[in-house]
N, C-alpha and C positions, 0 to 999 in steps of 0.2 A: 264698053264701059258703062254705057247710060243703061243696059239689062241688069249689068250689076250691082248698079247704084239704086235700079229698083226692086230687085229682089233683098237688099241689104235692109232696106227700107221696111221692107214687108217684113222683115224677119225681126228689126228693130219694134216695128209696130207690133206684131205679133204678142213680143213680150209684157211691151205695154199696159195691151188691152188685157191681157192674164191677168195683170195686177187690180187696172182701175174698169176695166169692161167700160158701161155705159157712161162711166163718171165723167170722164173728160168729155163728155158730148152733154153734160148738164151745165146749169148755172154754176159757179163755185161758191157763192154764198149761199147755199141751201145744201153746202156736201157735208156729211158728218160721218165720221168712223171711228167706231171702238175697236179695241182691241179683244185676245179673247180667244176667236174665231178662227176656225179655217187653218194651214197646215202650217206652212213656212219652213225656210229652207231649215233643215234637221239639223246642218253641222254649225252652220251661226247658230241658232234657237241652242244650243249645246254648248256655245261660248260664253251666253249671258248671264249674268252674274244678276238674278233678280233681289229687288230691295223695294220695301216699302210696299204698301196694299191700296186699295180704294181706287178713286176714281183718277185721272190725271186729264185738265182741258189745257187745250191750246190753239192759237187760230192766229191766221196771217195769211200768209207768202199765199197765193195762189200758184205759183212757180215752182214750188217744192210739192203739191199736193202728192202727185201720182210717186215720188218717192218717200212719204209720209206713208200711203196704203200701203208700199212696200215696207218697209221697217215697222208702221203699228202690227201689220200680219206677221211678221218672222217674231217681235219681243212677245205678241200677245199670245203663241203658240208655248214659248217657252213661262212666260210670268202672268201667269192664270189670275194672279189677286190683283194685279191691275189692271184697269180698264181705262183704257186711253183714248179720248175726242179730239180730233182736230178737226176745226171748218178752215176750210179757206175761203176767208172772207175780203183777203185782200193785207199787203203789208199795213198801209195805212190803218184801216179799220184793227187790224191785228193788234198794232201796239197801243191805240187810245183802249183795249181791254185790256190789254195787258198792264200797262197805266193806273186802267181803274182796279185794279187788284181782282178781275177775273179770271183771268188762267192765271198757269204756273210759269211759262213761256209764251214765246210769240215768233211767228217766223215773218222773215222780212229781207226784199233784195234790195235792201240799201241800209247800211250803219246810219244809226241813230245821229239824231242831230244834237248841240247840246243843250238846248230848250227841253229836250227828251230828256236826254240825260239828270237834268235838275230835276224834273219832274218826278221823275224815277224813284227821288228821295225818299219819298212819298209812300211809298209801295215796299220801296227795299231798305228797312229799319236798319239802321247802321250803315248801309251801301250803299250803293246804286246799280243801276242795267248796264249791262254788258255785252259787245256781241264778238256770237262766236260762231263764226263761219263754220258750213257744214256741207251746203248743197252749191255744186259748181257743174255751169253748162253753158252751154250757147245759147244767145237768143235769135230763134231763127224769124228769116223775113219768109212771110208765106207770100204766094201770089195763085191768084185761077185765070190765066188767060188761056183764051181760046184756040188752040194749035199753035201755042209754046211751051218747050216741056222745060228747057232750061234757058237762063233766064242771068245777066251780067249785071250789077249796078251797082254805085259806087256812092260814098256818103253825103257827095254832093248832089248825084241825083234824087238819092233817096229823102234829102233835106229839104229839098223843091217837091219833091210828090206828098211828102205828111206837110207842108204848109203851101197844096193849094197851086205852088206856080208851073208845074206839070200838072195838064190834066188831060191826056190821050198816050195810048199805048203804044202809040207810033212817031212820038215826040223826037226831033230830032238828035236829044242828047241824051235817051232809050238807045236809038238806031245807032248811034254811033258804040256804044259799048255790047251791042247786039250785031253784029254786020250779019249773019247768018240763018238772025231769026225772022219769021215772018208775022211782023207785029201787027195786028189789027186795027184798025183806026177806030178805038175802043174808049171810053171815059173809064178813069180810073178810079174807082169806088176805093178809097183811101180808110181803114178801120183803123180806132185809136181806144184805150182802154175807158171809160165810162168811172170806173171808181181810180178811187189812188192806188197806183201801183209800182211798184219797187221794179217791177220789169218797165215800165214806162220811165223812170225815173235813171236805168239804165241807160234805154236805147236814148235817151233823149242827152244823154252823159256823150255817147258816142260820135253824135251827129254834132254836141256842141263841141267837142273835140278834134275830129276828123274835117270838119268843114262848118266851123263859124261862121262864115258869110251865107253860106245856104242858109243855115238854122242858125237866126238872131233872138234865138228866144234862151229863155235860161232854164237849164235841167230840172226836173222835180217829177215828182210821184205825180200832179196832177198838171194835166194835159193842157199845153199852153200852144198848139199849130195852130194855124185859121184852119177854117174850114174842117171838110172830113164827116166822120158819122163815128156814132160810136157804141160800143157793148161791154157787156160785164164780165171783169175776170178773160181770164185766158182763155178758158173754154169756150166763153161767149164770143169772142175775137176771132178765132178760129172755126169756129162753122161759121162764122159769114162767109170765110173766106173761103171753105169749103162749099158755099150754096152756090154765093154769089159770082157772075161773071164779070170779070173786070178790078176784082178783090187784090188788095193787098195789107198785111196786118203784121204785126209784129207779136210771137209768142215763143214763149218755150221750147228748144226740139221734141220733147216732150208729147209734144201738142199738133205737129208737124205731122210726124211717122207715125202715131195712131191714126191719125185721119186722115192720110195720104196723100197729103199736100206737100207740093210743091216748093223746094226755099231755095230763094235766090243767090248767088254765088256774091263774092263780094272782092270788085277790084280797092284794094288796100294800097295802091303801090309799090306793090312785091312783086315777085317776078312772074306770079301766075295767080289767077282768082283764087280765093279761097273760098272752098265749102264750109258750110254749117254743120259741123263732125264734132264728135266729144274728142274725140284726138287733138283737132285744131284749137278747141276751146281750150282744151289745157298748156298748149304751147303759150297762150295767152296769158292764162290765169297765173303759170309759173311763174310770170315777168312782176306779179304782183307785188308789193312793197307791203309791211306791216304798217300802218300808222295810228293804230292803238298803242297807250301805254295798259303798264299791268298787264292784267289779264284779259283786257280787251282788246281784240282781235280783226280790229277794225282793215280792211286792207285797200290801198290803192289802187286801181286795175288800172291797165296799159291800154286806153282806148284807141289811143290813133297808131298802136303799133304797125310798122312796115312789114314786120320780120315775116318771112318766108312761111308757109305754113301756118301762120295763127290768125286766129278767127278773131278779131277785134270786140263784135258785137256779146258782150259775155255778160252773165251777173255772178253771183256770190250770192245766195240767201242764207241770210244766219238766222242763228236761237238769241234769240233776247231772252235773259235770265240776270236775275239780281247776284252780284258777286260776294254780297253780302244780304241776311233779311230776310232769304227765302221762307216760305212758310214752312213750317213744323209740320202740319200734315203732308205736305208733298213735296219735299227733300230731295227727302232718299229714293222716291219712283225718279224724281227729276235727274236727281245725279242717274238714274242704275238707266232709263232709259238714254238721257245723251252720252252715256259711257258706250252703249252700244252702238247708238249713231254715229257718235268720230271713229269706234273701232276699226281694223283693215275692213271684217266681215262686211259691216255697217255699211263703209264706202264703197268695196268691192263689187257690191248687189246694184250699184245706182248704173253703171254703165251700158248696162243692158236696156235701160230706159231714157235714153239718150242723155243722162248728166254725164257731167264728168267729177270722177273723184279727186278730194282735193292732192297737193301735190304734197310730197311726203314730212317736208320740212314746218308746213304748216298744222297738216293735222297732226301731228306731237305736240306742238302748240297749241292746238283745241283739246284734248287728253289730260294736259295738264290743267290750264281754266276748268276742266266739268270737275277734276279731281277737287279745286280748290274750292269750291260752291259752299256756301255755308249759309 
C-alpha cells in the first residue's frame, strides 16, 4: 500500500508540474500568467464558447494558482483575443484589488465578509460582489521528519503543535496516535502563512471547530498561533517544509505531490484515519450547505465532520465578481472565461492536480450566477 501511495503521488505530481513546472517552487506574489500560449487540452479548448477581447487581470487565492495555469492554458489556446493575468498574491491582498477596481475578479478561500460586501458598492455600480465557488480540495498537512514516512494526528494535537504547546517529535500525545513510528526526539519547526490567507483562514476554521480547547484562538486569514515561523504564500510554506528537518506546514494538495512531501493522515473519529485525497475532500465538500442568498454562493463546509472517508481539513476557493456593475470592457471575457471554469470540462481537468471538482448540485448553481452577470 505505502509503494502505491507513492507511486500515485508521483504520478499526481507528475501532472502538476506539467502545468505549473517551476512555479509552485517560487514566491506566489511575483507569479503572473497570460493566457494565449502553449497547447491545452483540444476537446475542452473546442467547447469554449469565446467572448469579448483584450486583456482580463485577476489576482488572489494562492490555493487555486496551479489550477488557474491549467484553465488560463486550455481558454487561452482556444480565445486568442484574450489575454488573461492572474497573480496569486494571496486571498486577502486579492480582494482589497479587487475592491479598488483593479481586476475584473478575484479569487479567494474564504466568502467575503459583509464589511466586504458593502464595500463592494463601490466598484459594482448597481450591485455588489459575489462569491462563487469554483475550486475545491483538501488542505493537506505537510510534515519532513527524519525516518517517518507516515505519519497519525488529530485536531487536537495538531492545535497544540501550530500554538507552541507541543514542541518535540516524540511528545507523548505524537506517540500515542503513532505506536509504530519511530519518532525522533526532534524540535518541531511549526510553518504558518506570513500574508493573509484564505487557506489559513480555513485550517484555522477546522482546528476551531474540531478541538476548541487546543485552539483558543479565533479563525481568520491572518495568523493568530503563538509562536512558529513563518513564509509567503503556499509555495513559500512548502519548501520549508520540504528543506527543512523537523517541518510541518499547512498547504494545498497541490503543493504536497509536486514536491513530494509527505501529509499527515487525520484521526477525525471515524472508524479509520483519513488521508489527504481529492476523493476524501469531496465526501467533505458534499456535506456542504449553501448559505448565500441570490446568486451568491456562499457555502458552509463540514469542519468537524465524523463521517467515514472524508477529509475534514478542506477549502472552497471562489471568484469574487460584481452581480451587478461589472465593467463594459471586461464582461463578456468575464462571463465567457468563468463559463468555462464552472463547466464539466473546466472542473473535470482539476483532479489530476490534486483539487477536487465541485459536487454536481452545486456547480449548476455556479453556471447559472456567471449566466446572470451583468
Amino acid at each position: 500500500m505505502k509503494l502505491q501511495r507513492k507511486n500515485r503521488l508521483r504520478a499526481i505530481a507528475a501532472g502538476a508540474l506539467a502545468v505549473s513546472g517551476a512555479l509552485v517552487l517560487t514566491a506566489c506574489g511575483s507569479d503572473n500568467n497570460s493566457g494565449g500560449g502553449g497547447g491545452g487540452d483540444s476537446k475542452a479548448a473546442s467547447n469554449i464558447k469565446c467572448d469579448g477581447k483584450g486583456q482580463l487581470l485577476a489576482s488572489g487565492s494562492s490555493a487555486q494558482k496551479n489550477a488557474m495555469d491549467l484553465w488560463i492554458k486550455t481558454y487561452g489556446a482556444a480565445c486568442k483575443d484574450t489575454k488573461l493575468n492572474y497573480k496569486a498574491t494571496g486571498s486577502g491582498a486579492g480582494i482589497q484589488e479587487f475592491l479598488q477596481g483593479k481586476t475584473a475578479f478575484a479569487g479567494s478561500d474564504s466568502a467575503l465578509k459583509p464589511e466586504e460586501v458593502k464595500s463592494s458598492e463601490k466598484v459594482c455600480k448597481g450591485g455588489k460582489a459575489i462569491d462563487l465557488p469554483m475550486v475545491g480540495g483538501p488542505i493537506a498537512v505537510g510534515f519532513n521528519v527524519p525516518g517517518v514516512d507516515k505519519l497519525t494526528l488529530n485536531a487536537e494535537v495538531l492545535g497544540k503543535i501550530f500554538n507552541s504547546e507541543i514542541k518535540k517529535w516524540d511528545d507523548p500525545a505524537i506517540k500515542a496516535l503513532n505506536k509504530d513510528a519511530k519518532l525522533p526526539s526532534l524540535k518541531i519547526q511549526a510553518f504558518h502563512r506570513s500574508d493573509e490567507s484564505g487557506t489559513t483562514d480555513n485550517f484555522t476554521k477546522y482546528l476551531k471547530a474540531a478541538a476548541p480547547k487546543a485552539w483558543p484562538h479565533e479563525p481568520g486569514k491572518a495568523w493568530e498561533g503563538e509562536g512558529g515561523q513563518s513564509a509567503d504564500g503556499s509555495s513559500g510554506v512548502s519548501s520549508q517544509v520540504k528543506q527543512v528537518s523537523g517541518s510541518i506546514s499547512y498547504f494545498e494538495l497541490s503543493y504536497a505531490t509536486a514536491n513530494s512531501i509527505k501529509t499527515v493522515d487525520l484521526n477525525t473519529g471515524a472508524s479509520a484515519p483519513v488521508q489527504a485525497t481529492v476523493d476524501n475532500a469531496s465526501k467533505a465538500i458534499s456535506e456542504a450547505k449553501i448559505k448565500g442568498t441570490g446568486s451568491d454562493l456562499a457555502l458552509d463546509l463540514a469542519y468537524d465532520t465524523k463521517a467515514d472517508g472524508a477529509y475534514p481539513i478542506t477549502l472552497v476557493t471562489y471568484e469574487i465578481a460584481c452581480d451587478k456593475g461589472n465593467k463594459a470592457s471586461t464582461l463578456a471575457a468575464t462571463k465567457s472565461f468563468l463559463t468555462y471554469v464552472a463547466s464539466e470540462d473546466g472542473q473535470t481537468s482539476l483532479k489530476e492536480l490534486g483539487y477536487a471538482p465541485l459536487p454536481t448540485e452545486i456547480a449548476n448553481k455556479v453556471r447559472e450566477s456567471v449566466k446572470s452577470l451583468s
